[in-house]
Backbone as ProteinMPNN parsed JSONL, in Angstrom:
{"seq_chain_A": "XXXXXXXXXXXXXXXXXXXXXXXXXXXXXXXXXXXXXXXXXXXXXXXXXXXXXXXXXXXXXXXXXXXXXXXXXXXXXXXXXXXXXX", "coords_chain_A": {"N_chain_A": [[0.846, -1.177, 0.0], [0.402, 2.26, -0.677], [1.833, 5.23, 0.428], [-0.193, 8.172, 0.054], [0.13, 11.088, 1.106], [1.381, 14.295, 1.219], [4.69, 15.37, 2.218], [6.057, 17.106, 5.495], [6.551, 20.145, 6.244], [9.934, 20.723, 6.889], [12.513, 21.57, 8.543], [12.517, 24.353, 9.598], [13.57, 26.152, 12.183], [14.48, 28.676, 13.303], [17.252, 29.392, 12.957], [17.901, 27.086, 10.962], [16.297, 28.791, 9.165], [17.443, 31.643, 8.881], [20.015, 30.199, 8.251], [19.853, 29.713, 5.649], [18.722, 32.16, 4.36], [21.182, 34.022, 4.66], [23.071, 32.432, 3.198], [21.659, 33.224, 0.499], [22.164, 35.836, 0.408], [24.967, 35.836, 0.789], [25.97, 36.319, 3.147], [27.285, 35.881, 6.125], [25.917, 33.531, 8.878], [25.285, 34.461, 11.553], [25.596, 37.022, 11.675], [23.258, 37.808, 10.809], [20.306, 39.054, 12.565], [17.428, 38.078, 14.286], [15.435, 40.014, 14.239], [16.108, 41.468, 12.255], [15.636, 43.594, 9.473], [15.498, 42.402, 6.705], [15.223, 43.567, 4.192], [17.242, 45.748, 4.509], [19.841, 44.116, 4.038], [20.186, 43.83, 1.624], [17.808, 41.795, 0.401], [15.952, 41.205, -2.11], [13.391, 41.056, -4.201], [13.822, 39.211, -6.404], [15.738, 37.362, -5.084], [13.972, 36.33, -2.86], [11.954, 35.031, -4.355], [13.672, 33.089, -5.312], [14.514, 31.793, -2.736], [11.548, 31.197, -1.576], [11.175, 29.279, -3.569], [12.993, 26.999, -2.766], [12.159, 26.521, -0.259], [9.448, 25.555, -0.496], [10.537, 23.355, -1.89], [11.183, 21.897, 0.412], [8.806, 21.836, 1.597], [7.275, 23.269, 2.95], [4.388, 25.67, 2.773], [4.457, 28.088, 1.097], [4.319, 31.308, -0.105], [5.107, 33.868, -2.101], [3.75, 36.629, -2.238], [3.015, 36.512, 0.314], [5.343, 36.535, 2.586], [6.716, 38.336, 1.291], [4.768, 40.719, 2.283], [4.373, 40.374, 5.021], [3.278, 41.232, 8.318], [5.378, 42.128, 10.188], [7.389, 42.642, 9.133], [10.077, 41.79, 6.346], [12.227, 39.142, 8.846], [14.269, 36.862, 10.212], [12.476, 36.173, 12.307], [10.095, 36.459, 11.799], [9.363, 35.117, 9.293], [10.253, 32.387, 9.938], [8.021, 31.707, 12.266], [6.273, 31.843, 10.071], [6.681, 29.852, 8.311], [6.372, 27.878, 10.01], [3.728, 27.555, 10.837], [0.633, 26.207, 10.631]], "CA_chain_A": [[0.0, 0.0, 0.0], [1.133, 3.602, -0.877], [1.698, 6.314, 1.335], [-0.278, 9.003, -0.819], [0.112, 11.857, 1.623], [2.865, 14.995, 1.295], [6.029, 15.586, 3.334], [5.341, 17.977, 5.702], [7.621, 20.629, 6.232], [11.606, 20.47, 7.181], [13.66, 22.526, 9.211], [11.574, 26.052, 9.39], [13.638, 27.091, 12.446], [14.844, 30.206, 12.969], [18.656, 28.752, 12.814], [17.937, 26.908, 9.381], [16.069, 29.688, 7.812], [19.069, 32.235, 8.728], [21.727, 29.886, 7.235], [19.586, 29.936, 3.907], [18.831, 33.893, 3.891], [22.906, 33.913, 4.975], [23.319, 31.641, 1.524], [21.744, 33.38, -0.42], [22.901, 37.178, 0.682], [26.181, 36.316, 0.99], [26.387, 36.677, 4.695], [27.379, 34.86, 7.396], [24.643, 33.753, 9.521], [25.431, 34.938, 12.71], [25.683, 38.487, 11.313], [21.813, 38.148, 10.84], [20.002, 39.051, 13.676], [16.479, 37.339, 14.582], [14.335, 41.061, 14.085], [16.893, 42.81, 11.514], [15.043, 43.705, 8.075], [16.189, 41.628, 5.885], [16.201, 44.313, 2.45], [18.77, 46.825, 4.854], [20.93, 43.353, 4.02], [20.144, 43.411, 0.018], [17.085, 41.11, 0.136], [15.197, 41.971, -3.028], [12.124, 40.223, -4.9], [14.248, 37.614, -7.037], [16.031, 36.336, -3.901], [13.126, 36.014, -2.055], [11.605, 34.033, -5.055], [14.399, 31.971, -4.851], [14.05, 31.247, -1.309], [10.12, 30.496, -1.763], [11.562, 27.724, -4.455], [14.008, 26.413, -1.783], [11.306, 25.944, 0.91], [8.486, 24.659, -1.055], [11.055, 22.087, -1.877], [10.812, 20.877, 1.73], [7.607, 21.39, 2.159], [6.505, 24.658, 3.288], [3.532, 26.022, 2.155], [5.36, 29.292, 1.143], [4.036, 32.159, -1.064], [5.887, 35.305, -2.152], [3.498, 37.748, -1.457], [2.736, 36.561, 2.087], [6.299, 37.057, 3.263], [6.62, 40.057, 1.303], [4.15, 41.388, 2.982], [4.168, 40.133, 6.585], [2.758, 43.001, 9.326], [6.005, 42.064, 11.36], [8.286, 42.844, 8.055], [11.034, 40.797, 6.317], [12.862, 38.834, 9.189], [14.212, 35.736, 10.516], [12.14, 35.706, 13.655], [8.799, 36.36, 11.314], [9.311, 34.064, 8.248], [10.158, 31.251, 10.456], [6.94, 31.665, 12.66], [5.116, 32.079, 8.988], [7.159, 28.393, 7.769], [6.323, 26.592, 10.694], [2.172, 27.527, 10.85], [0.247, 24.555, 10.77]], "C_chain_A": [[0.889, 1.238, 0.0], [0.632, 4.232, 0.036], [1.071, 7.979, 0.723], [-0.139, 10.71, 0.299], [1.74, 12.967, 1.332], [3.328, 14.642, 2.264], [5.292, 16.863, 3.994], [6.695, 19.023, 5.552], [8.891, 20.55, 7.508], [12.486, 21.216, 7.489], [13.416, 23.929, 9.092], [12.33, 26.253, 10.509], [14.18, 28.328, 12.477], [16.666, 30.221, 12.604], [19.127, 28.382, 10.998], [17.5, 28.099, 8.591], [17.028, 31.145, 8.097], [19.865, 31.685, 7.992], [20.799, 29.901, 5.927], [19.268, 31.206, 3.182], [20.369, 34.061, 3.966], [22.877, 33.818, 3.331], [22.903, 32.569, 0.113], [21.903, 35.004, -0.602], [23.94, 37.114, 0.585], [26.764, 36.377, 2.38], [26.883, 35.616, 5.437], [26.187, 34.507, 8.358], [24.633, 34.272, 10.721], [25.867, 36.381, 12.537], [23.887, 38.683, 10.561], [21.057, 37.812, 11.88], [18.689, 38.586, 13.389], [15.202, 38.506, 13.71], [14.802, 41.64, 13.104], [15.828, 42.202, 9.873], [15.937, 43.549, 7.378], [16.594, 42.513, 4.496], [16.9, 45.144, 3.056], [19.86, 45.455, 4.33], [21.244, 43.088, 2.524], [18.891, 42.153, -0.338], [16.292, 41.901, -1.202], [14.242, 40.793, -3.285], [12.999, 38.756, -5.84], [15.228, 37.017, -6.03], [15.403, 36.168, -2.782], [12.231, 35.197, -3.041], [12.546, 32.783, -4.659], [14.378, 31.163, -3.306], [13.049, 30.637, -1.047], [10.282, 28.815, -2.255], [12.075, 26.612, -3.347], [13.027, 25.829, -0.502], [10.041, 25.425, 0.547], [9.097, 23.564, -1.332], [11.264, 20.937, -0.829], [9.9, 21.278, 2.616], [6.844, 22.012, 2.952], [5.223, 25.383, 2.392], [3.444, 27.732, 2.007], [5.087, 30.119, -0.233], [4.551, 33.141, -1.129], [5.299, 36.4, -1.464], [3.163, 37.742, -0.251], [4.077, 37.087, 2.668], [7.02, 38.084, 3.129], [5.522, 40.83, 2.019], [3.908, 41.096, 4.361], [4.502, 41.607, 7.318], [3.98, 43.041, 9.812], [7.511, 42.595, 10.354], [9.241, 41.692, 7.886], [12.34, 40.002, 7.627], [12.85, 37.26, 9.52], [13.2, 35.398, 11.435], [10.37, 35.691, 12.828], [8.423, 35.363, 10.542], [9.367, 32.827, 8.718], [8.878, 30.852, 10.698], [5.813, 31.148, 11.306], [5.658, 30.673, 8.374], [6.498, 27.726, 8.731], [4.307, 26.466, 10.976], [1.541, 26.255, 10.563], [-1.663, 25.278, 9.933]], "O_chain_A": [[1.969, 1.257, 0.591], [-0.496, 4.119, 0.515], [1.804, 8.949, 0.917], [-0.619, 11.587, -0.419], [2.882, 12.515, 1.267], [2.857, 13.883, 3.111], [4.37, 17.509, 3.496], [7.68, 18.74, 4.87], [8.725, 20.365, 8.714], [13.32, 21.565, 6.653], [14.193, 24.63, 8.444], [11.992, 27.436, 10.488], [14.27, 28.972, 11.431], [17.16, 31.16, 11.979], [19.941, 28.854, 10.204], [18.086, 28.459, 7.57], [17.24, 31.698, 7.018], [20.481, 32.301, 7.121], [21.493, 30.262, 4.977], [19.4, 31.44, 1.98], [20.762, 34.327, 2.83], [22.729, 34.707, 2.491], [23.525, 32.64, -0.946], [21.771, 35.452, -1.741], [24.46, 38.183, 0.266], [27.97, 36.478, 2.605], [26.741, 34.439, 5.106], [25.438, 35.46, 8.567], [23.488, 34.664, 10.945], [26.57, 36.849, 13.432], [23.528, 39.66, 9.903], [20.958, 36.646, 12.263], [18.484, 38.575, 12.175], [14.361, 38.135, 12.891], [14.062, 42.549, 12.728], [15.496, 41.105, 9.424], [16.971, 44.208, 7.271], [17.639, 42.419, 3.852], [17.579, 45.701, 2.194], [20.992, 45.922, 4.204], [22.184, 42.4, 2.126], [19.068, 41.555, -1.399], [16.105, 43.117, -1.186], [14.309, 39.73, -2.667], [12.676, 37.569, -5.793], [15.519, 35.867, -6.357], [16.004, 35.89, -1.744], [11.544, 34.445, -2.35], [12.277, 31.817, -3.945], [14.205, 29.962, -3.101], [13.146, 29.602, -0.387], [9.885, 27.744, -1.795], [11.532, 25.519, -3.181], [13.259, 24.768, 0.077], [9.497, 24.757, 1.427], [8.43, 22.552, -1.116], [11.431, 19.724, -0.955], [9.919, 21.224, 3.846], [5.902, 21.532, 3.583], [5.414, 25.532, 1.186], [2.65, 28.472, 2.588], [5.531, 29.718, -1.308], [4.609, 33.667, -0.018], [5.792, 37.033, -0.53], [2.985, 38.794, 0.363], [3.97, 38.146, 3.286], [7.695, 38.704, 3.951], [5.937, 41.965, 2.256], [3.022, 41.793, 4.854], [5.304, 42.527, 7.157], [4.166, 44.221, 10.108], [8.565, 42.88, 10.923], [9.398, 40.81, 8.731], [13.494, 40.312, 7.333], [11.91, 36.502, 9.281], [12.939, 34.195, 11.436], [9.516, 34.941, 13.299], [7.42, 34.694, 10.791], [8.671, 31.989, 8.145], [8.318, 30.021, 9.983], [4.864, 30.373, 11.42], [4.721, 30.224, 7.715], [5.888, 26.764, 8.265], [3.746, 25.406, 11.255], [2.229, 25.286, 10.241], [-2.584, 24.489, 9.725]]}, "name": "protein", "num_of_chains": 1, "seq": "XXXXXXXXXXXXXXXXXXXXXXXXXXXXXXXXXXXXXXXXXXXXXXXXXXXXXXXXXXXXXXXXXXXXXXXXXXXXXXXXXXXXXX"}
């Protein structure tokens, strides 16, 4: 018998999704703080696509304009919260 059900999602916390904003800024991750707005760091719209790609791939149910637009603005400590929602 098959398991027809998705994956759910994979490593939303605030640790992993730093080292993959890190990755794909350029940064180090521990030079991104939990609350810091992520476009003062160079976040723009096609590396926040890319990022969407990257976490729908494990299984986040992750849309552009939601995390562009989150009330709390672009950060680690928001986007996580907004990956790990149930």
């Amino acid at each position: 018998m098959s398991d027809t059900t998705a994956p759910g999602p994979q490593g939303f916390d605030p640790d992993t999704v730093r080292a993959d904003i890190a990755d794909i800024l350029g940064e180090r991750p521990e030079d991104i703080a939990d609350d810091e707005d992520l476009r003062d760091l160079g976040l723009d719209s096609m590396r926040l696509m890319h990022l969407v790609e990257i976490w729908r791939g494990r299984g986040a149910r992750a849309e552009f304009a939601d995390l562009a637009d989150l009330g709390a603005g672009p950060t680690v400590r928001s986007w996580s919260a907004y990956l790990n929602r149930t």
